[in-house]
C-alpha positions in Angstrom: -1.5 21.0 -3.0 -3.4 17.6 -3.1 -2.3 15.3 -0.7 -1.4 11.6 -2.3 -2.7 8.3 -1.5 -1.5 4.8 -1.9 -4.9 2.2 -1.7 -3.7 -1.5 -1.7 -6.2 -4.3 -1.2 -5.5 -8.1 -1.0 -8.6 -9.4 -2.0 -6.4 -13.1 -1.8 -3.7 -13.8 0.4 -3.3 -17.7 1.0 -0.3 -17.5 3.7 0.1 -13.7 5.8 3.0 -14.6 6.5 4.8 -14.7 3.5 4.1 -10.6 3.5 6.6 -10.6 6.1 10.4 -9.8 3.5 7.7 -7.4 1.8 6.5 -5.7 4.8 10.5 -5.6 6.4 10.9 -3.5 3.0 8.3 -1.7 2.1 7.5 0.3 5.9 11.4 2.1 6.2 10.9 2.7 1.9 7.8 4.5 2.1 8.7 6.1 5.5 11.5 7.8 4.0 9.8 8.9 0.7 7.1 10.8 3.4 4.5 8.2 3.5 2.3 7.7 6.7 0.5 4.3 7.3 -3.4 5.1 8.2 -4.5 2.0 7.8 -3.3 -1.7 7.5 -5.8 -4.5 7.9 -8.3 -3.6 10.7 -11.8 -4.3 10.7 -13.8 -3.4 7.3 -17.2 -3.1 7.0 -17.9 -3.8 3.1 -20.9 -2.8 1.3 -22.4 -3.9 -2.1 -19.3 -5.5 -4.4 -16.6 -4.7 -1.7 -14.2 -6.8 -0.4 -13.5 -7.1 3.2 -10.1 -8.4 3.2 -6.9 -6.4 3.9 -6.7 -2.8 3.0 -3.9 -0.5 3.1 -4.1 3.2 3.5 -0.7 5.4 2.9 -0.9 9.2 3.0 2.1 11.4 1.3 2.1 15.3 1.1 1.5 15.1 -2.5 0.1 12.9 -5.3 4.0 13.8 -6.8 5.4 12.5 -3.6 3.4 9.4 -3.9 3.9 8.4 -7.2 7.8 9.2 -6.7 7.5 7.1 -3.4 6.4 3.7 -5.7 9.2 4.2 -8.0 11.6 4.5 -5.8 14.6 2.0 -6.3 13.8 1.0 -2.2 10.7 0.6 -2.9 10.9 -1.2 -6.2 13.1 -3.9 -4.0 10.1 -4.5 -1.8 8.0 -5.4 -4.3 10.5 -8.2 -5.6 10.0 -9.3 -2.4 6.1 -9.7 -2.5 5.4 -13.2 -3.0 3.8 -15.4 -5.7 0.3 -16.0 -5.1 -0.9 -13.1 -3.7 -3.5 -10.8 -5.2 -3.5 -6.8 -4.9 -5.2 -4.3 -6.2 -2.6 -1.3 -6.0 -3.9 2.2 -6.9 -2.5 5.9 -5.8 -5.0 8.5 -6.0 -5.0 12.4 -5.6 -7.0 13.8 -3.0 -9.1 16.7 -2.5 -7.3 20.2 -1.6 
């Protein structure tokens, strides 16, 4: 089975701290639908039209799981919580057996 992915970047976020309600939310929701955090805003190296500013990387067991995991009713409260003015590309992807 292909293992999911969740891929978030922020290509605009005017105050980090504002992510902080959405962040208290989101982590315990998408740890209990399976999801493991690889990646949350380290250094990126960006090449032709990339954008260097914070990424996300989630990994789930499945592409199922992960799609389940964003339409979850906990997780579905964390994104109430994500505040006006921010910018995020949100996609989940299936990857490779």
């Amino acid at each position: 089975m292909a293992k999911g992915y969740w891929v978030s970047v922020y290509p605009t976020i005017s105050d980090p701290e504002r992510l902080t309600a959405y962040n208290e939310l989101a982590g315990p929701a998408v740890r209990a639908a399976g999801g493991r955090l690889l990646s949350r805003g380290g250094q990126v190296v960006a090449h032709e039209a990339g954008i260097t500013q914070r990424v996300v990387l989630i990994e789930f067991d499945g592409f199922e799981q992960a799609v389940a995991a964003y339409e979850s009713e906990a997780y579905q409260r964390a994104l109430v919580a994500l505040p006006d003015g921010f910018e995020r590309d949100f996609r989940i992807i299936e990857g490779i057996d």
